[in-house]
C-alpha positions as CSV (number, residue, x, y, z in Angstrom):
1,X,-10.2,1.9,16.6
2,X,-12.1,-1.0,15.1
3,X,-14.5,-0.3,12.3
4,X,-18.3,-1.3,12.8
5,X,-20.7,-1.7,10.0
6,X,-20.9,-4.1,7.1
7,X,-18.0,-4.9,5.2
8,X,-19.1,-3.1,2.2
9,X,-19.4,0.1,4.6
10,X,-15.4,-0.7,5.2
11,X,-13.0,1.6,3.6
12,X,-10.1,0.1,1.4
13,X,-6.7,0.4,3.0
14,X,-4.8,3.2,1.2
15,X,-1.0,3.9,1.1
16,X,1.1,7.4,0.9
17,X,4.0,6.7,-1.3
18,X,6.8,9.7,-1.5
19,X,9.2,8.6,-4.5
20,X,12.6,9.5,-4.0
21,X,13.2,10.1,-7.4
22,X,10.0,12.7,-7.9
23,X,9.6,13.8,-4.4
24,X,6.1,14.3,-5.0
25,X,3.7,11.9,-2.5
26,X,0.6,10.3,-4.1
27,X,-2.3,8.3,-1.9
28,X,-3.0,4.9,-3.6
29,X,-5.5,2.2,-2.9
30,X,-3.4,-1.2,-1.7
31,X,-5.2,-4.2,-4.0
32,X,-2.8,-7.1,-1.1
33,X,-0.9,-6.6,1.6
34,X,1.8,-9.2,2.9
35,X,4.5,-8.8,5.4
36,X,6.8,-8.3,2.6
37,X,5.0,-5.6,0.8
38,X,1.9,-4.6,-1.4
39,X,0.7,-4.4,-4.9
40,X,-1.0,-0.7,-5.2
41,X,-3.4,0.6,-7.8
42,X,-0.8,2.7,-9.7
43,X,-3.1,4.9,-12.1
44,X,-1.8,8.1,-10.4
45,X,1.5,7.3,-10.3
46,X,4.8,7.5,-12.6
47,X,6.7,4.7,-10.5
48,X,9.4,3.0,-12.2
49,X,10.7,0.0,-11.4
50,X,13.9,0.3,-9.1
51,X,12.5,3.4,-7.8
52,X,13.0,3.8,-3.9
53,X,10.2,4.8,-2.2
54,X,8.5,5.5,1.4
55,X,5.5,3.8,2.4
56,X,2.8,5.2,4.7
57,X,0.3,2.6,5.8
58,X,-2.7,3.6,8.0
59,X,-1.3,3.8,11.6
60,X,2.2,3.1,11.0
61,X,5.3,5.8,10.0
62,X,6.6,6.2,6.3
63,X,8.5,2.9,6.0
64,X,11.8,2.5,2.8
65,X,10.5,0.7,0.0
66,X,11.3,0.1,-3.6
67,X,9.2,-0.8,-6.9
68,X,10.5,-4.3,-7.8
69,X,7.6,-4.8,-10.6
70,X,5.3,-2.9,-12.7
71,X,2.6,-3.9,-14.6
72,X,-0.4,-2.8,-16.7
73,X,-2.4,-0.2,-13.7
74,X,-0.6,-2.0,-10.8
75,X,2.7,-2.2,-8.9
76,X,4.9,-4.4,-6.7
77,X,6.2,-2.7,-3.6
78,X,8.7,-4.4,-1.0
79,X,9.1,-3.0,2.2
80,X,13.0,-3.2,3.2
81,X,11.5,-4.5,6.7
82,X,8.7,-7.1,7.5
83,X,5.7,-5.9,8.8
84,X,4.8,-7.4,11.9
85,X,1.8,-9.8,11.7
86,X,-0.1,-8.0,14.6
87,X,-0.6,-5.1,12.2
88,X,-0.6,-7.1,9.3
89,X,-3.9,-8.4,10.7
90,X,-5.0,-5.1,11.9
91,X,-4.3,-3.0,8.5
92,X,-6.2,-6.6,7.3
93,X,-8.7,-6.4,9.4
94,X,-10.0,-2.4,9.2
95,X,-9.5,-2.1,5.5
96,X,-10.7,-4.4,2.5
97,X,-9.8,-3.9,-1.2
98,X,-12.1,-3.1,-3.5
99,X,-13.7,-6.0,-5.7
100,X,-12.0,-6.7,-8.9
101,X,-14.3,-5.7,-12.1
């Protein structure tokens, strides 16, 4: 479904993490998005880095992941497969981060 409306009316693209490790799943806003993975506002979240995770992007199933960096309020996720640039443009096109203070 597209969205309609300005793009400040747009909703940023958020991700469902489940952390192997914790088990617990947290919802966190995506800051980019590349076929390989996403950097994610990590405020809510006790990640480590190593830590194997699965990813839920809007649309899509829970895909492996792991934490490859951590840093300040943010972390590096790479998916274990690339995401398809159809959806990559979708996910682009529905959702927008939200601007950096």
């Amino acid at each position: 479904m597209a969205q309609t409306g300005t793009p400040d009316q747009t909703k940023p693209l958020m991700a469902k993490c489940r952390s192997s490790r914790t088990g617990g799943v947290v919802e966190l806003e995506v800051l980019d998005l590349s076929p390989i993975g996403c950097m994610v506002d990590r405020r809510a979240w006790t990640a480590r880095v190593d830590d194997r995770v699965l990813v839920k992007l809007e649309g899509l199933t829970y895909m492996p992941a792991s934490v490859i960096w951590i840093e300040d309020e943010r972390a590096g996720i790479m998916f274990e497969e690339l995401l398809y640039e159809p959806v990559l443009a979708r996910l682009r096109g529905a959702c927008v981060p939200r601007k950096a203070a």
